[in-house]
Biopython code that builds the backbone (N, CA, C, O; Angstrom):
import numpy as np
from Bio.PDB.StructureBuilder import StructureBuilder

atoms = [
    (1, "UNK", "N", (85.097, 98.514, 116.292)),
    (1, "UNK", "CA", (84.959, 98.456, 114.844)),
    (1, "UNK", "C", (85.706, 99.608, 114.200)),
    (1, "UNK", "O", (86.424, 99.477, 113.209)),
    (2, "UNK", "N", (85.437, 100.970, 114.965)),
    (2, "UNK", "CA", (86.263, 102.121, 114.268)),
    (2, "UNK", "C", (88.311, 101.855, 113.838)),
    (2, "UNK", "O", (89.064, 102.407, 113.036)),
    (3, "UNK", "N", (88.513, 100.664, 114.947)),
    (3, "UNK", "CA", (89.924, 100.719, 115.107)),
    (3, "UNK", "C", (90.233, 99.964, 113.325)),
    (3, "UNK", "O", (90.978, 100.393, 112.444)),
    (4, "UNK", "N", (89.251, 98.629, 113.318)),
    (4, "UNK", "CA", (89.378, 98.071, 112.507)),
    (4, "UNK", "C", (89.520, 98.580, 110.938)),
    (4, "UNK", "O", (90.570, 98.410, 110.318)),
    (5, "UNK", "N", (88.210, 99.304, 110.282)),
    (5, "UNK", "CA", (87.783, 100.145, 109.992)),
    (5, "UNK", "C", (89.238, 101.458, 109.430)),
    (5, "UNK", "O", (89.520, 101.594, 108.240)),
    (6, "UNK", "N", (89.739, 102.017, 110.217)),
    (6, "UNK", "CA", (91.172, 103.058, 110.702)),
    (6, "UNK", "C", (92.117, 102.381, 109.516)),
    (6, "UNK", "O", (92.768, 102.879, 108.598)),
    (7, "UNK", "N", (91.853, 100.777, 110.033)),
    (7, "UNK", "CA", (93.544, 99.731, 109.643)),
    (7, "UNK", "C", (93.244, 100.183, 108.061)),
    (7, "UNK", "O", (93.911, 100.866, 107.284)),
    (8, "UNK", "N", (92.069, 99.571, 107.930)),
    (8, "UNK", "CA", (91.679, 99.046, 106.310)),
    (8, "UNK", "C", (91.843, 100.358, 105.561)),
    (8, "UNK", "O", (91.876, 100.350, 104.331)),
    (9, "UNK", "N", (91.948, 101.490, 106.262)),
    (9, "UNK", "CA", (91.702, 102.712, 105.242)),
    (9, "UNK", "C", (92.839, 103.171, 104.919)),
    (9, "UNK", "O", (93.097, 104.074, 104.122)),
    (10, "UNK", "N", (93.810, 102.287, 105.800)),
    (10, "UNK", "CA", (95.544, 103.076, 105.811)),
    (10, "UNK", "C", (95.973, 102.571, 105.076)),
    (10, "UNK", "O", (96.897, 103.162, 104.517)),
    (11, "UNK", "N", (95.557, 100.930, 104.487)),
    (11, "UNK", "CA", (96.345, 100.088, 103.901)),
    (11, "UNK", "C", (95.395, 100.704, 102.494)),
    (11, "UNK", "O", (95.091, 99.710, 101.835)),
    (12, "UNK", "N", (94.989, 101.629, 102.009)),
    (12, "UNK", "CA", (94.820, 101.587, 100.469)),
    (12, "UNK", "C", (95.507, 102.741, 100.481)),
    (12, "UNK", "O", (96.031, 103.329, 101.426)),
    (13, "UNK", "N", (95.414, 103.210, 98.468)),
    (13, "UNK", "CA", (95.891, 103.986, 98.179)),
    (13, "UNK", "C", (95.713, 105.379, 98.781)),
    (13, "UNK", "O", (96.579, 106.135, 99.221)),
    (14, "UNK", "N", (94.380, 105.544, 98.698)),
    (14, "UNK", "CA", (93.822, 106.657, 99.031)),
    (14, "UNK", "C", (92.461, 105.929, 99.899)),
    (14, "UNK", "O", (91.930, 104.819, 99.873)),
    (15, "UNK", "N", (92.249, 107.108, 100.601)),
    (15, "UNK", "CA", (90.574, 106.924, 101.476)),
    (15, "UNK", "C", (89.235, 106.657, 100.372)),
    (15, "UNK", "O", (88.894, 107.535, 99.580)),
    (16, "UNK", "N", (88.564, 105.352, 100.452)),
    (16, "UNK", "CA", (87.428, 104.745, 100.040)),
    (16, "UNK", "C", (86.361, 106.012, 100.231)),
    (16, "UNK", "O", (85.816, 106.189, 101.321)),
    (17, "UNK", "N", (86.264, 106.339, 99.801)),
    (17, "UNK", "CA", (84.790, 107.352, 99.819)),
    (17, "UNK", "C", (83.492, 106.843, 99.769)),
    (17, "UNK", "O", (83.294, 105.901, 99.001)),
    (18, "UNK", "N", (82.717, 107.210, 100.329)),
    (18, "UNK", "CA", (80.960, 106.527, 99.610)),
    (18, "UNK", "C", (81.000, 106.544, 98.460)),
    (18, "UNK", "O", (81.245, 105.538, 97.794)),
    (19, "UNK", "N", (80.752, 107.768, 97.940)),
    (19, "UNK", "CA", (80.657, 108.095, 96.668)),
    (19, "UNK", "C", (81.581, 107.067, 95.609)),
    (19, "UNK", "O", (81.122, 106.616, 94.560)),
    (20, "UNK", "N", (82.903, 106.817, 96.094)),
    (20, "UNK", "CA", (83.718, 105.753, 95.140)),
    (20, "UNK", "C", (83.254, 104.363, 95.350)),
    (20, "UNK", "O", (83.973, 103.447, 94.950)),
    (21, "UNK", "N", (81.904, 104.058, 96.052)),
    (21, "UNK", "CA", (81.526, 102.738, 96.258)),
    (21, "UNK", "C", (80.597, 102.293, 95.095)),
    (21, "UNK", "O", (80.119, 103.277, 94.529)),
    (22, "UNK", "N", (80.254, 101.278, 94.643)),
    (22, "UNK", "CA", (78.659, 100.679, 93.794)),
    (22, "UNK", "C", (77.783, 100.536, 94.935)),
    (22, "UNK", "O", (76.625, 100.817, 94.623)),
    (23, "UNK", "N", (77.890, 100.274, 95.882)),
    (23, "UNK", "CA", (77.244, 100.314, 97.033)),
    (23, "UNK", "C", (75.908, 101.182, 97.367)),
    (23, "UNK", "O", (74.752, 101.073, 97.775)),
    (24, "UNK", "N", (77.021, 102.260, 96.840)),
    (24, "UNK", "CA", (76.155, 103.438, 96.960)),
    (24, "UNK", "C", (75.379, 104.583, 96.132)),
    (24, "UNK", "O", (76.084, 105.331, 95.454)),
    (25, "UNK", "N", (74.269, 104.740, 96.133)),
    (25, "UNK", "CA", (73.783, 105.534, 94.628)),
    (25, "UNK", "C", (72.866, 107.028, 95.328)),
    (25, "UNK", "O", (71.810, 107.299, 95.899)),
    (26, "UNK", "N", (74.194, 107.725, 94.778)),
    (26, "UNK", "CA", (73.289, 108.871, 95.393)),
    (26, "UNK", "C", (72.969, 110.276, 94.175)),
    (26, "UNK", "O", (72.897, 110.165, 92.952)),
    (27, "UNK", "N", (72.862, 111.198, 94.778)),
    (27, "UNK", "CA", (72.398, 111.817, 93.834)),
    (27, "UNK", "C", (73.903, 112.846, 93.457)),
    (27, "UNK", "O", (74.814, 112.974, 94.275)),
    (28, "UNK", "N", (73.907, 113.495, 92.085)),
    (28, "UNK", "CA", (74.515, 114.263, 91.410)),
    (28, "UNK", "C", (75.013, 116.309, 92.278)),
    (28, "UNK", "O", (75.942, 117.070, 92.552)),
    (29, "UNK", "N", (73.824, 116.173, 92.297)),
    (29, "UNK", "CA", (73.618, 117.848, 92.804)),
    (29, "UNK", "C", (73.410, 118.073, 94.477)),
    (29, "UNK", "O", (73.614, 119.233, 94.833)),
    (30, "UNK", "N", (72.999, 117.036, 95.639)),
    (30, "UNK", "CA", (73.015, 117.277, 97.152)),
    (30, "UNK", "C", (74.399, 115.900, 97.291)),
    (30, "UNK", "O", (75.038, 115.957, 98.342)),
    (31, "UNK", "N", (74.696, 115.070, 96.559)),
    (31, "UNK", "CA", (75.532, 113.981, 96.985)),
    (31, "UNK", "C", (75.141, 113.377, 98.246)),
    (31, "UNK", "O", (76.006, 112.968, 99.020)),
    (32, "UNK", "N", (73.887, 113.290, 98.514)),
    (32, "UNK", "CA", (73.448, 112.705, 99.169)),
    (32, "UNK", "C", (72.614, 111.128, 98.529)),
    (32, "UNK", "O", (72.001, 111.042, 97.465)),
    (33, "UNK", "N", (72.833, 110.024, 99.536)),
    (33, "UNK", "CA", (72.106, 109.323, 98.584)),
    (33, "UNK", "C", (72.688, 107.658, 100.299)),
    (33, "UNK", "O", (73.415, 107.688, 101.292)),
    (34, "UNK", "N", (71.742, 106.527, 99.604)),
    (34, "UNK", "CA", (71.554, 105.547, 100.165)),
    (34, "UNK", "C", (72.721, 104.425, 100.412)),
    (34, "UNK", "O", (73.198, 104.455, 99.278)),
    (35, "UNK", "N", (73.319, 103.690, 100.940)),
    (35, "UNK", "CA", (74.370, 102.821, 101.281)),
    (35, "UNK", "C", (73.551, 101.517, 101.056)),
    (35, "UNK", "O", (72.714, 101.272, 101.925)),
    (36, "UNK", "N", (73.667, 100.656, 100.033)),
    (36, "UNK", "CA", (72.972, 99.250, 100.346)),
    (36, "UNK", "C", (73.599, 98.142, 101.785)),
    (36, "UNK", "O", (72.976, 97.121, 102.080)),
    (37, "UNK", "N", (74.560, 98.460, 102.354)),
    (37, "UNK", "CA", (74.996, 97.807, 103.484)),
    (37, "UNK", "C", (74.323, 98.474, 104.351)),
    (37, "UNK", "O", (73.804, 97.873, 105.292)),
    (38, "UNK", "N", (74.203, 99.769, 104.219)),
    (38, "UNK", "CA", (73.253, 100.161, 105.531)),
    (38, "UNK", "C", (71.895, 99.464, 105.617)),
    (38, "UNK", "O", (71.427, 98.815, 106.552)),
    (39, "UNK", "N", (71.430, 99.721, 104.551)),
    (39, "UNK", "CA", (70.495, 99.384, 104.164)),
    (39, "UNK", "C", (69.748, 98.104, 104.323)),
    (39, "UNK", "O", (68.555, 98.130, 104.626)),
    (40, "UNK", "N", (70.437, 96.902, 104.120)),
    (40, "UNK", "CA", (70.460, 95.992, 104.249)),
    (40, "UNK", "C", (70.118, 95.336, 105.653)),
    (40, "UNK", "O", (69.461, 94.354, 105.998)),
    (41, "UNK", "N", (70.770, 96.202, 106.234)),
    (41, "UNK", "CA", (71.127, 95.795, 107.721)),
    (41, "UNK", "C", (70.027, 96.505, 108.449)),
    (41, "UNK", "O", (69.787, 96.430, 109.654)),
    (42, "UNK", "N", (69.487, 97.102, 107.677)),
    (42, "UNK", "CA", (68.115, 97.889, 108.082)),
    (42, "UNK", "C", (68.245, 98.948, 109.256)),
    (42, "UNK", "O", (67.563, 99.130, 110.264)),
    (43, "UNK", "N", (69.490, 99.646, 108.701)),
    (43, "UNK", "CA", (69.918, 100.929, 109.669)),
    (43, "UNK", "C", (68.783, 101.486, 109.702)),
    (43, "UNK", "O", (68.020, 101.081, 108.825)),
    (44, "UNK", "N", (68.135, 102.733, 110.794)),
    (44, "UNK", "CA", (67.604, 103.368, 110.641)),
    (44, "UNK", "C", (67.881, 104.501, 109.805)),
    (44, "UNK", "O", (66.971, 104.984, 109.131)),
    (45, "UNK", "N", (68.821, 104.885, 109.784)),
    (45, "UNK", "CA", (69.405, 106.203, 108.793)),
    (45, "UNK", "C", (70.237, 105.565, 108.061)),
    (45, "UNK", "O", (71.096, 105.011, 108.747)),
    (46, "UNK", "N", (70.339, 105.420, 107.049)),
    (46, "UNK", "CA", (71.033, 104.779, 105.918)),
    (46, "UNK", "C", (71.453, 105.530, 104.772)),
    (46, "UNK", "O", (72.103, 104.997, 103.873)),
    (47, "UNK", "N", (71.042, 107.024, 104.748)),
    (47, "UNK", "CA", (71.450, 107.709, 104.174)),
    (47, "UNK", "C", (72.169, 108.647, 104.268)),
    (47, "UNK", "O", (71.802, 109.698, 104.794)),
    (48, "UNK", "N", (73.687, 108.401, 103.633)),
    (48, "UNK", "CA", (74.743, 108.649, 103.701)),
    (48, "UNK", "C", (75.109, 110.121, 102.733)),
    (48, "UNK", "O", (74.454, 110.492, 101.758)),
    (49, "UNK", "N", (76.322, 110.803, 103.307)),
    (49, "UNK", "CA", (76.876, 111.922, 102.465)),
    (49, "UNK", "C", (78.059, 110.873, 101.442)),
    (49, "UNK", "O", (78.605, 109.858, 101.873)),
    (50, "UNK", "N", (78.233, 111.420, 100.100)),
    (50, "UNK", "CA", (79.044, 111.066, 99.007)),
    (50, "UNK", "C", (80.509, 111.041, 99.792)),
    (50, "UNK", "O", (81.171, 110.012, 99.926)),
    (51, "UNK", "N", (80.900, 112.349, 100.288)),
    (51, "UNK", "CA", (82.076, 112.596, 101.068)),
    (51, "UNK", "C", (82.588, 112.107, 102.060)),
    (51, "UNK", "O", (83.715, 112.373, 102.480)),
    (52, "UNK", "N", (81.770, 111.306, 102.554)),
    (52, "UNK", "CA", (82.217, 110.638, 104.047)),
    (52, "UNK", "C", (83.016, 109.335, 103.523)),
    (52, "UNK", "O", (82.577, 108.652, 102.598)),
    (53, "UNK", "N", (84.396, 109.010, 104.286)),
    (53, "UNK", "CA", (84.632, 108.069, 104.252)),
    (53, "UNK", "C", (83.937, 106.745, 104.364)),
    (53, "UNK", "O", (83.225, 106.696, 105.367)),
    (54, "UNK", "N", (83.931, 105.492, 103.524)),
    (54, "UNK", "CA", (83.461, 104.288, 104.055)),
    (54, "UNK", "C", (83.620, 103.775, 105.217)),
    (54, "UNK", "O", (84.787, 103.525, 105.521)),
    (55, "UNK", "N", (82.655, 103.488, 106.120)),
    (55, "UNK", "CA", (82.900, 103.246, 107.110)),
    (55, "UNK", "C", (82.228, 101.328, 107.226)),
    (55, "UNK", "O", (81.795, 100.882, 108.289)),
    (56, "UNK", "N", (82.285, 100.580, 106.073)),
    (56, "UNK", "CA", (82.056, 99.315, 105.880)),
    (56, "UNK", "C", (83.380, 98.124, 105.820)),
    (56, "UNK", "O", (84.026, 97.796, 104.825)),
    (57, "UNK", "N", (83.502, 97.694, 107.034)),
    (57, "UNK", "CA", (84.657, 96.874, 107.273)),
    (57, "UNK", "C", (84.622, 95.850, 106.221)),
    (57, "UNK", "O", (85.779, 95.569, 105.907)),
    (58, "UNK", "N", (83.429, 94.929, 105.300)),
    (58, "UNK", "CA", (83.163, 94.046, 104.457)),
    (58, "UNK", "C", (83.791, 94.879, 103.296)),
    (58, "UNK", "O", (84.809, 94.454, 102.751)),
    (59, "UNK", "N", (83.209, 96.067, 102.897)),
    (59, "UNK", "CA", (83.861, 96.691, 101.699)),
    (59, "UNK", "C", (84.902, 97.201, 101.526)),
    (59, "UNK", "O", (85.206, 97.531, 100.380)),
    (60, "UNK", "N", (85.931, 97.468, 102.780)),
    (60, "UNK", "CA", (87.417, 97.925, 103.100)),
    (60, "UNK", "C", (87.613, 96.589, 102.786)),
    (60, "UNK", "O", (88.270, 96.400, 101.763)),
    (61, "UNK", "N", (87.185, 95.516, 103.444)),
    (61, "UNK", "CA", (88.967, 94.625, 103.158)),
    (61, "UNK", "C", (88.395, 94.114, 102.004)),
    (61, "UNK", "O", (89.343, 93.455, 101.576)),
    (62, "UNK", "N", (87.467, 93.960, 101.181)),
    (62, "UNK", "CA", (87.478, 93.762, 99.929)),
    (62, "UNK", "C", (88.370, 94.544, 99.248)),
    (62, "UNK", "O", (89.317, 94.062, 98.626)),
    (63, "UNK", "N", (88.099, 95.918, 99.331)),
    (63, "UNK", "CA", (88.952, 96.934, 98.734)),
    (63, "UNK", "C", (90.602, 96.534, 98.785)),
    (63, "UNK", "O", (91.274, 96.639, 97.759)),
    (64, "UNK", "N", (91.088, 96.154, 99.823)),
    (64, "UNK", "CA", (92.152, 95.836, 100.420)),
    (64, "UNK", "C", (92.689, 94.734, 99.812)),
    (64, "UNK", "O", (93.878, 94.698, 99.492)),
    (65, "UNK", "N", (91.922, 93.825, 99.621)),
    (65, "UNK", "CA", (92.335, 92.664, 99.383)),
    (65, "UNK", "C", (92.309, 92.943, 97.131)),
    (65, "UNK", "O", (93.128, 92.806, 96.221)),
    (66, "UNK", "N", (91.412, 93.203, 97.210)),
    (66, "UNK", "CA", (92.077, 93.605, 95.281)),
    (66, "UNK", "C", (93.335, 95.072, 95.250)),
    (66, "UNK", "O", (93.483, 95.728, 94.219)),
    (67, "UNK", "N", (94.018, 95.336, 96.362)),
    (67, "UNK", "CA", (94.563, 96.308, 96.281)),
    (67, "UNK", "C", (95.715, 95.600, 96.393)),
    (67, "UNK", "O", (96.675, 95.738, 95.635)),
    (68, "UNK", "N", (95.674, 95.058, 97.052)),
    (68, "UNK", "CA", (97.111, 93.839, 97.220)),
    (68, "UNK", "C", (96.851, 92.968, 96.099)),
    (68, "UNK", "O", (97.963, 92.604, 95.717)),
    (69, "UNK", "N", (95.760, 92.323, 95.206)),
    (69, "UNK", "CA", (96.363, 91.334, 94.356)),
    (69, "UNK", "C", (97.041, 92.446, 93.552)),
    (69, "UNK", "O", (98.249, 92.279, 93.383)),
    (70, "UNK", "N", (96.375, 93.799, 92.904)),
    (70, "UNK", "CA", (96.932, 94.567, 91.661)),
    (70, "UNK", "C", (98.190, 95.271, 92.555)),
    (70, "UNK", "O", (99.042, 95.866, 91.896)),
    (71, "UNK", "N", (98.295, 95.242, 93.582)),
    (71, "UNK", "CA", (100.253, 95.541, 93.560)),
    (71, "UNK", "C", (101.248, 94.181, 93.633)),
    (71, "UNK", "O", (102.463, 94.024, 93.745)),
    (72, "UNK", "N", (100.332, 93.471, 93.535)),
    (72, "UNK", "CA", (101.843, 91.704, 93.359)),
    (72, "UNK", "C", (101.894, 91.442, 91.753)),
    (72, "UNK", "O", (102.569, 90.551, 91.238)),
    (73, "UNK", "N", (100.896, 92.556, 90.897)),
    (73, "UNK", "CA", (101.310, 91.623, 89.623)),
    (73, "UNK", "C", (101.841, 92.400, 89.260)),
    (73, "UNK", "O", (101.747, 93.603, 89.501)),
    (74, "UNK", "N", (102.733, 91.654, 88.379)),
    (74, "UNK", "CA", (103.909, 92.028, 87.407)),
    (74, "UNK", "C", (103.691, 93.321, 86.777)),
    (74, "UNK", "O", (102.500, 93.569, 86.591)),
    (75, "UNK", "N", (104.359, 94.047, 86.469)),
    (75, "UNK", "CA", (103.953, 95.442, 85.416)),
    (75, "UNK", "C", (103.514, 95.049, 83.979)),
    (75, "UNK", "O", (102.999, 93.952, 84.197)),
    (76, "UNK", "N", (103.415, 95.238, 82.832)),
    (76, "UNK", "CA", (103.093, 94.910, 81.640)),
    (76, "UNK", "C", (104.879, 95.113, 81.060)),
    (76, "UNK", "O", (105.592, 94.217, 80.606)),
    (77, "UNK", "N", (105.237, 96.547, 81.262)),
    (77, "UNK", "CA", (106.476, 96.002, 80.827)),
    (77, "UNK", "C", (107.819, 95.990, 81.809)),
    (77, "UNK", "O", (108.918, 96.531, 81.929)),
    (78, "UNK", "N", (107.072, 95.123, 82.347)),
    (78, "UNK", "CA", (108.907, 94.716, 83.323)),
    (78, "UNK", "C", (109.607, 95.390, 84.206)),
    (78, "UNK", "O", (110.723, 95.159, 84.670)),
    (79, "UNK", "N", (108.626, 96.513, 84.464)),
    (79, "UNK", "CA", (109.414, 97.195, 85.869)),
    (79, "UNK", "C", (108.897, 97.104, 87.244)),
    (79, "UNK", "O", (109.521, 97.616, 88.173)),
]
sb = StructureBuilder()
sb.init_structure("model")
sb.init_model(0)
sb.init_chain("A")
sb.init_seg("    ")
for serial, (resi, resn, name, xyz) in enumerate(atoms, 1):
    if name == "N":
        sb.init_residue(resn, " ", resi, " ")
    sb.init_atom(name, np.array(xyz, "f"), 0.0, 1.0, " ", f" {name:<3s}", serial, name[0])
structure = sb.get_structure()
């Protein structure tokens, strides 16, 4: 999964963060806070640092996949 995971993070702009997820709601002042995919899945530890890369293959190639539609469209003005 890590290899997979590796691919999806190369193909965006920048590295997916927790913290840059809706996924995830953590707090302001420790940036610590909960992953609903972990969660879901009924990790035992599900609570994640803000700073850590995403490590959710469902939410990478989502990411991935609206990262590629907004680089095929057209510019607004023509370049």
């Amino acid at each position: 999964m890590g290899n997979v995971v590796e691919e999806l993070q190369r193909q965006l702009l920048r590295p997916h963060m927790c913290k840059d997820c809706d996924k995830w709601y953590g707090q302001e002042d420790d940036e610590y806070g909960p992953c609903m995919y972990k969660h879901a899945r009924k990790d035992e530890r599900f609570v994640t640092y803000g700073a850590h890369e995403c490590d959710e293959a469902e939410e990478l190639q989502a990411r991935v996949a609206r990262w590629r539609e907004h680089k095929s469209e057209p510019s607004p003005g023509g370049t």
